[in-house]
N, C-alpha and C positions, 0 to 999 in steps of 0.2 A: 469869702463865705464858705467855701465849699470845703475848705481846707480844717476848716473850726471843726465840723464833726469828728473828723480823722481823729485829729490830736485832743477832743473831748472825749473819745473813744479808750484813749492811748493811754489817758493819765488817770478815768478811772478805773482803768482795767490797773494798772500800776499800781495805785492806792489799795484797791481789794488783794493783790496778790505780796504786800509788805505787813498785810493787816493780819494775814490768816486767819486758822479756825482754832479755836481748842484740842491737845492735844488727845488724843481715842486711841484705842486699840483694834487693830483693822482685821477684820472678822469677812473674808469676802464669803465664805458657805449663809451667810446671811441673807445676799442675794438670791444665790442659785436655787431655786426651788426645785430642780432634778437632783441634787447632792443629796443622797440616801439622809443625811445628817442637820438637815434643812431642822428650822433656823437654827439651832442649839450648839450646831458644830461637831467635832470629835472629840473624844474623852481627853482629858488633860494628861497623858502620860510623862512619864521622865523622859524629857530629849524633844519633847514638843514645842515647836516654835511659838512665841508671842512675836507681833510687829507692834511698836506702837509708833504712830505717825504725829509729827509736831513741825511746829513751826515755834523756829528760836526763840522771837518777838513774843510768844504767847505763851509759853511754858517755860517751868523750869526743870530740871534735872531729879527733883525731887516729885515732882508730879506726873513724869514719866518714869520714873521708878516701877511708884507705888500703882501705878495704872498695871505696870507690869507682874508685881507680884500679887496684887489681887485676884489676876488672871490667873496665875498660876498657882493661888491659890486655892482656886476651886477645886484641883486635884489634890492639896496634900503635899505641894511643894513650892521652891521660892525660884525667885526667876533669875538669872544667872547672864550678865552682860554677853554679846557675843561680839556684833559688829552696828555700825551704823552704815545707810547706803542713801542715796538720791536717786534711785531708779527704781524703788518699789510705792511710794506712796501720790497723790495727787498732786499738785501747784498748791493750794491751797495750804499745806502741811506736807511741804515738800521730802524731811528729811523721818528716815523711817530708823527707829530704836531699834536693835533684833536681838532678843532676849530667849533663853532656853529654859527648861523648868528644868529644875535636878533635884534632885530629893534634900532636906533640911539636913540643919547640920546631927538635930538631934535623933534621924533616922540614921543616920550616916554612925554613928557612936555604937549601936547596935552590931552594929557587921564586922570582920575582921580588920585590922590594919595593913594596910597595901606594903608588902617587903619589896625592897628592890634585888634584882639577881645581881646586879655588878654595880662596881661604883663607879663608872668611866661618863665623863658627861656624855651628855647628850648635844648633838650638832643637829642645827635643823638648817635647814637649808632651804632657802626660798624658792619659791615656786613661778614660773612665769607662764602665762596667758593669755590669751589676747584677751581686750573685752568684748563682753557683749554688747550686739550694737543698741542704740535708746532705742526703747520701746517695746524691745523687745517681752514676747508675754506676757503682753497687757494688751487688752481689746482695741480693736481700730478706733482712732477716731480719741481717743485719752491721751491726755499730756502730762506729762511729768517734769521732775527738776533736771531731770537727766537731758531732757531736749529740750532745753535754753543753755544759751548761752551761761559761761560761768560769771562774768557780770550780773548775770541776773538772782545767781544762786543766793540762798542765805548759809555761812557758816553754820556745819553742825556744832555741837556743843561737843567738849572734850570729851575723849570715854573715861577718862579715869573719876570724873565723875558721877559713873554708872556704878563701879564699883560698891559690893555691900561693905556699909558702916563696920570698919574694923573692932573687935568687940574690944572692951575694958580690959586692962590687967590689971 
């Protein structure tokens, strides 16, 4: 008998956390009501972050797009794939989109065309880090997918894609 609650405990915590939420765009200045920018945020500029937070099960790649260039389009620009992480969004919607606004193609037409000074590839060379440990810079006492186990995790979706719709020729 005693053992039944544990494991009742266990399996609906399991069941809610495979179920997720709806995929959102994560807005924390929403909370904070000392953020000069309360609730409204900060202006949408070029180079401004979007996060949008999903859970695989529940979204798909096109609805976390368009969550993202809505956003950035409040400013006047469209949102631009960057990275995906496990250590910035809830359990719930464990895996977080990171999208950039950059200005549209058709502002971009406008301006000059970028000349290169030499024709020698370019070598990039990778960068190594340690990581940051889970949790970090996120308030006491909040869990993320980053602090479970990777058996627990849900696969992010591939970035490619994220990538914008290649136009017609």
């Amino acid at each position: 008998m005693k053992l039944k609650l544990p494991v009742a405990i266990l399996m609906v915590t399991a069941i809610a956390a495979c179920s997720g939420d709806p995929p959102y765009v994560d807005r924390p200045y929403e909370i904070n009501r000392d953020n000069v920018t309360f609730p409204v945020g900060p202006p949408i500029l070029s180079g401004s972050p979007v996060t949008v937070c999903y859970a695989k099960s529940q979204a798909t790649p096109e609805q976390i797009r368009a969550l993202a260039d809505d956003e950035c389009a409040k400013g006047g620009l469209m949102a631009v794939f960057n990275r995906q992480s496990l250590d910035v969004c809830p359990m719930m919607t464990p895996i977080a989109a990171l999208f950039v606004c950059e200005e549209t193609a058709s502002a971009r037409r406008g301006s000059a065309p970028a000349t290169s000074r030499t024709s020698l590839p370019i070598i990039v060379t990778p960068s190594f880090a340690a990581p940051k440990p889970a949790g970090a810079g996120r308030p006491l006492g909040s869990i993320g997918a980053a602090d479970v186990s990777t058996t627990a995790k849900s696969q992010p979706f591939p970035t490619y894609l994220f990538n914008s719709p290649q136009p017609a020729r």
